[in-house]
N, C-alpha and C positions, 0 to 999 in steps of 0.2 A: 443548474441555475434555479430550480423551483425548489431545493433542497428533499426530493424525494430521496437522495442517498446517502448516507452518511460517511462522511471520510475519516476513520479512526487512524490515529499519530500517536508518536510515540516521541519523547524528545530524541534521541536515538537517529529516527526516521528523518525527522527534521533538518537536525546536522550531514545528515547524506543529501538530502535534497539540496540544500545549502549549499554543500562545497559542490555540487554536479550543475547546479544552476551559474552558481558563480564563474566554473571554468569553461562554459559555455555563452554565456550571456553577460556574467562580469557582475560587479559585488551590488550593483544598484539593483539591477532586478533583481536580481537574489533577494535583497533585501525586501522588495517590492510583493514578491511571490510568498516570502515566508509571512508576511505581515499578514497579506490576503487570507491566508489558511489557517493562520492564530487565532485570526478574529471573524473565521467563519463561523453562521450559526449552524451549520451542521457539521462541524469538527468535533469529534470525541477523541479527547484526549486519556488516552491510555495507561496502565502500567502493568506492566507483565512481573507476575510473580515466581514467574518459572520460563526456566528456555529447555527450550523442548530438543535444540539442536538436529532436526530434523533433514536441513540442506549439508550432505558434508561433500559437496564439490567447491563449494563458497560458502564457508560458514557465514559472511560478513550477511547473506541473504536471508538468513536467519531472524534477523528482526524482524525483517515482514511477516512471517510467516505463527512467530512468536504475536506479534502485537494482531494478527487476524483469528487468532487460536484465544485469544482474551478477549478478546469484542467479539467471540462469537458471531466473526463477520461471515456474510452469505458468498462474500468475492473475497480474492484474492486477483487483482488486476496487473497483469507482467507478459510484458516478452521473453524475459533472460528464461532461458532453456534450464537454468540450473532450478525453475519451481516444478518442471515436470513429474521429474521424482517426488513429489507430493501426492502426483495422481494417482500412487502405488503407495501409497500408505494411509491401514484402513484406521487408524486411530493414532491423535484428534483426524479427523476428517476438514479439508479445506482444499475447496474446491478455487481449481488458476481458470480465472479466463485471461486471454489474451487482446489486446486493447481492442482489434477490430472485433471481436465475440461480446467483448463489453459494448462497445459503438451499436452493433444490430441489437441489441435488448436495449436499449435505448429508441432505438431509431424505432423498434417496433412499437413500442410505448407510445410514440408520438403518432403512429397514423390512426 
């Protein structure tokens, strides 16, 4: 909320969040949500010039991993078990938290 982090997207990302929103929650939020994140001031909008192909249990995971490798971002934020395999490969380097490890670096911030 205070914009200390920044959320780098990719249009790509987008269109995943979209159709996972929408099948959960239905086209209005969907729409509601993507709006939110377009016109946030700490969205960095991305473009990956290279795919690295790094996840091959789920290639389709690969764009996160790709658009975090280009924003030289400090997180990578995921549950899905298929980013592990990133903890084992020492170049690019990109480091998974997992949403509650991202929550305590948060929560620690604030006290």
């Amino acid at each position: 909320m205070n914009e200390e982090y920044e959320l780098c997207v990719t249009t790509d990302i987008l269109l995943e969040y979209e159709e996972i929103i929408k099948e959960h929650m239905g086209s209005f939020f969907a729409e509601y949500v993507l709006d939110l994140i377009e016109n946030a001031p700490n969205v960095r909008w991305i473009t990956k010039y290279y795919k690295w192909n790094l996840i091959k249990a789920d290639a389709d995971d690969n764009k996160f991993a790709d658009c975090a490798i280009a924003c030289d971002a400090k997180y990578l934020v995921s549950d899905d078990k298929h980013f592990k395999i990133l903890d084992k490969i020492p170049f690019p380097k990109v480091e998974i938290l997992t949403a509650q490890d991202f929550k305590d670096i948060i929560e620690k911030k604030l006290l």
